[in-house]
C-alpha positions as CSV (number, residue, x, y, z in Angstrom):
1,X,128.3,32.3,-65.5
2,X,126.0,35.0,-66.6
3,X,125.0,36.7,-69.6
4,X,124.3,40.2,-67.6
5,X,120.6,40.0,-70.0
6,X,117.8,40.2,-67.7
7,X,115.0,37.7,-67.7
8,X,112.6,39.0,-65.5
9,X,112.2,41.5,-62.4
10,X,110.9,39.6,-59.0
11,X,109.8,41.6,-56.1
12,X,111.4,41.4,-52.5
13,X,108.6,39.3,-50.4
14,X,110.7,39.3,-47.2
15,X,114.1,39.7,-46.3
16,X,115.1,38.7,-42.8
17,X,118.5,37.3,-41.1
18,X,119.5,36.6,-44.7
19,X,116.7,35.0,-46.1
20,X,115.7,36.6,-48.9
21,X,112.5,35.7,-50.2
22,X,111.9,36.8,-53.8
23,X,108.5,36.5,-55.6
24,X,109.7,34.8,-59.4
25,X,108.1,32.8,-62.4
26,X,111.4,31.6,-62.5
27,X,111.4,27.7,-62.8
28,X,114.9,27.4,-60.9
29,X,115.7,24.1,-58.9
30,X,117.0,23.6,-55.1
31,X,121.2,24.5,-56.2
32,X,120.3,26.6,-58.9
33,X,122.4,29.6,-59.4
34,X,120.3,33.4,-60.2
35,X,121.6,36.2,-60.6
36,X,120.0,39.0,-58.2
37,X,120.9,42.5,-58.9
38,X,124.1,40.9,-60.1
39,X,124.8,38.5,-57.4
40,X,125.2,35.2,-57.8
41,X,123.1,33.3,-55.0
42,X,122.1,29.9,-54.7
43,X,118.4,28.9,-54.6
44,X,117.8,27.0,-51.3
45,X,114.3,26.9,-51.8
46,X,111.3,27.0,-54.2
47,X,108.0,27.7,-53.0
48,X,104.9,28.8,-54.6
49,X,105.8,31.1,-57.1
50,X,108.6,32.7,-54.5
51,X,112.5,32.0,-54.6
52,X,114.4,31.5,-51.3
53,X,118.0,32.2,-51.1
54,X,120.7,32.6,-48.2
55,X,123.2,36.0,-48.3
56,X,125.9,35.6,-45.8
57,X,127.7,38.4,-43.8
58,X,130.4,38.7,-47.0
59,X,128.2,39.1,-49.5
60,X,125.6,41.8,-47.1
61,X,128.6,43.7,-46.8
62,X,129.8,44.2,-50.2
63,X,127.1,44.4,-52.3
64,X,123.7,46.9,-52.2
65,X,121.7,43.4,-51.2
66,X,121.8,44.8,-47.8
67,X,119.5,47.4,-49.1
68,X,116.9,45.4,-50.1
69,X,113.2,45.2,-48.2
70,X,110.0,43.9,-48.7
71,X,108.5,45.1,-52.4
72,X,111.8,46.0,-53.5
73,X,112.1,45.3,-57.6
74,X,114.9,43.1,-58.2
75,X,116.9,42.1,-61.4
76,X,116.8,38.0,-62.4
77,X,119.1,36.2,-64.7
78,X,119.4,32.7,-64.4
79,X,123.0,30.8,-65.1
80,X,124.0,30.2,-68.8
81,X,122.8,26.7,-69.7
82,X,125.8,25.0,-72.5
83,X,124.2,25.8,-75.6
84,X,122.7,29.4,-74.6
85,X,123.3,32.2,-76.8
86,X,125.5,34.6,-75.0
87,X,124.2,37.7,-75.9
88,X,125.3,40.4,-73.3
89,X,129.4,39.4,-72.1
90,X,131.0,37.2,-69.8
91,X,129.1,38.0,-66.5
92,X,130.2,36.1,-63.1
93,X,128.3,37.0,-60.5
94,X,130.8,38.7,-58.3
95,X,130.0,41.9,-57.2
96,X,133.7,43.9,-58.1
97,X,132.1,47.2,-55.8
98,X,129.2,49.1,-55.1
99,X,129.0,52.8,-57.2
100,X,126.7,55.4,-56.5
101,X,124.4,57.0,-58.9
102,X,125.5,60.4,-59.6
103,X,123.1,61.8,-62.1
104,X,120.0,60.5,-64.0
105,X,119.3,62.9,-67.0
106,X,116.4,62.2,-70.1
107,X,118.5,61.7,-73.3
108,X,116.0,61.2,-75.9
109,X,113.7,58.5,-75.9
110,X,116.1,56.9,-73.0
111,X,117.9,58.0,-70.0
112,X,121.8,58.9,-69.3
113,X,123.4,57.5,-66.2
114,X,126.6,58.6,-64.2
115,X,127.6,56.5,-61.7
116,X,130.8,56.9,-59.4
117,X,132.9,53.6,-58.7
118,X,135.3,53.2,-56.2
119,X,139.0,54.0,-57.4
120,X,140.1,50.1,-57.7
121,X,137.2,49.4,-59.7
122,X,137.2,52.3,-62.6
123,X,140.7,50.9,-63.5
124,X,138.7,48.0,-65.3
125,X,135.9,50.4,-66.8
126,X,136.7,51.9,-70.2
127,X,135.0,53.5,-72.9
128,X,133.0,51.3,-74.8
129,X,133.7,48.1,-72.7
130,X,131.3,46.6,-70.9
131,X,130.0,46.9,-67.8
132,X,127.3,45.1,-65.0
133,X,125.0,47.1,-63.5
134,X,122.6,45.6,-61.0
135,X,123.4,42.6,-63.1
136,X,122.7,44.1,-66.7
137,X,125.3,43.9,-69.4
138,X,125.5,47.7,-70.6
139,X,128.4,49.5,-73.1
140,X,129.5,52.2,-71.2
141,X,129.3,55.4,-73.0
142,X,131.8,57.6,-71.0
143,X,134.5,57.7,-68.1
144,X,135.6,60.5,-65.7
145,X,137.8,60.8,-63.1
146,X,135.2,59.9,-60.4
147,X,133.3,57.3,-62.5
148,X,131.1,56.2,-65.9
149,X,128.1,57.2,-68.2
150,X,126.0,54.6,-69.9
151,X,123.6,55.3,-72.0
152,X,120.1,53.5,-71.6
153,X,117.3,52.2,-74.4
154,X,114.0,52.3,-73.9
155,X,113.7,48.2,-73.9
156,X,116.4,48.2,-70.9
157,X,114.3,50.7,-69.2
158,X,111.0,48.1,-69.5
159,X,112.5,45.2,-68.9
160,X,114.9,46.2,-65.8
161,X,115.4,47.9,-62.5
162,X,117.5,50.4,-63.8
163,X,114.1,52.8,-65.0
164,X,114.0,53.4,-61.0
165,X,117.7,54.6,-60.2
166,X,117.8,57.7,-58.8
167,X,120.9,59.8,-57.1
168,X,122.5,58.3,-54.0
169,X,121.1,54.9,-54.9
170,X,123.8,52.2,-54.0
171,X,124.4,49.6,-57.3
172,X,126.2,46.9,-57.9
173,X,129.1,46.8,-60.3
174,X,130.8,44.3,-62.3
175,X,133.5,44.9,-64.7
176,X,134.4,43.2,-67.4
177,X,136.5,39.9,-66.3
178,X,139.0,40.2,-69.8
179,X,140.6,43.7,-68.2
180,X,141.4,41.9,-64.7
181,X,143.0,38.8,-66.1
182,X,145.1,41.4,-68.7
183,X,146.2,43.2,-65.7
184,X,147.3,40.4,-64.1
185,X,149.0,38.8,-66.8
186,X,150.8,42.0,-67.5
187,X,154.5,42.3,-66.3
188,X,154.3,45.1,-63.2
């Protein structure tokens, strides 16, 4: 479990075969879950100020990870510790779909995203719910036919990836978990 509030951006040393070798200040133990551009992965190894971790075929193929090469900025959130405030929402870790940035436009002092989600996914996104984007918790601002706006601060910016989207990048998205179990629970 995740809070979707970034604690630090790590840098892609190597990626090969599925080992991906992140460079972190991240004090994370062998089993430790983090949260890489939204995707829950286990650390296998710890070594020297770098992070190893193991993506499998599944995970290659359905999120942007597959994208990734050496010096590639990366997003970091460790697990929720009991006790943690939980200051973003209820983030898991499982990677819902891949959008596509449509736009990046200045808006003020931060910067306006449209990104397209595949049809299964926008379902979940609404209008001033919540979304993961490369594993940050963000309020989306607005929703089309194709996909959603949200609108970014100047700390998010700093302290995430997100300041280097541009249009056609591939991202990882995560909605909110309370709109799935409602549709389930709903009567068809």
């Amino acid at each position: 479990m995740f809070t979707g509030l970034i604690r630090e951006v790590g840098r892609v040393v190597s990626f090969d075969d599925g080992r991906l070798t992140i460079e972190s200040a991240q004090q994370a133990a062998r089993g430790d879950s983090i949260a890489i551009d939204g995707v829950c992965l286990t650390v296998v190894a710890n070594e020297r100020g770098t992070l190893v971790f193991e993506a499998v075929p599944e995970t290659l193929a359905r999120t942007s990870l597959r994208t990734l090469e050496p010096g590639s900025r990366v997003n970091l959130e460790p697990a929720l510790r009991v006790g943690e405030p939980l200051g973003g929402h209820y983030v898991q870790g499982h990677v819902d779909g891949v959008g596509i940035v449509r736009s990046v436009e200045p808006e003020g002092e931060g910067k306006r995203i449209w990104t397209d989600a595949p049809p299964e996914l926008l379902r979940y996104i609404v209008q001033k719910g919540s979304i993961a984007l490369q594993g940050t918790s963000l309020t989306v601002a607005a929703v089309d036919e194709q996909g959603f706006a949200v609108a970014l601060i100047p700390h998010t910016l700093q302290e995430t990836t997100l300041d280097g989207l541009a249009v056609g990048d591939r991202v990882n998205l995560e909605a909110d978990v309370l709109a799935k179990y409602v549709e389930k629970l709903l009567p068809r």
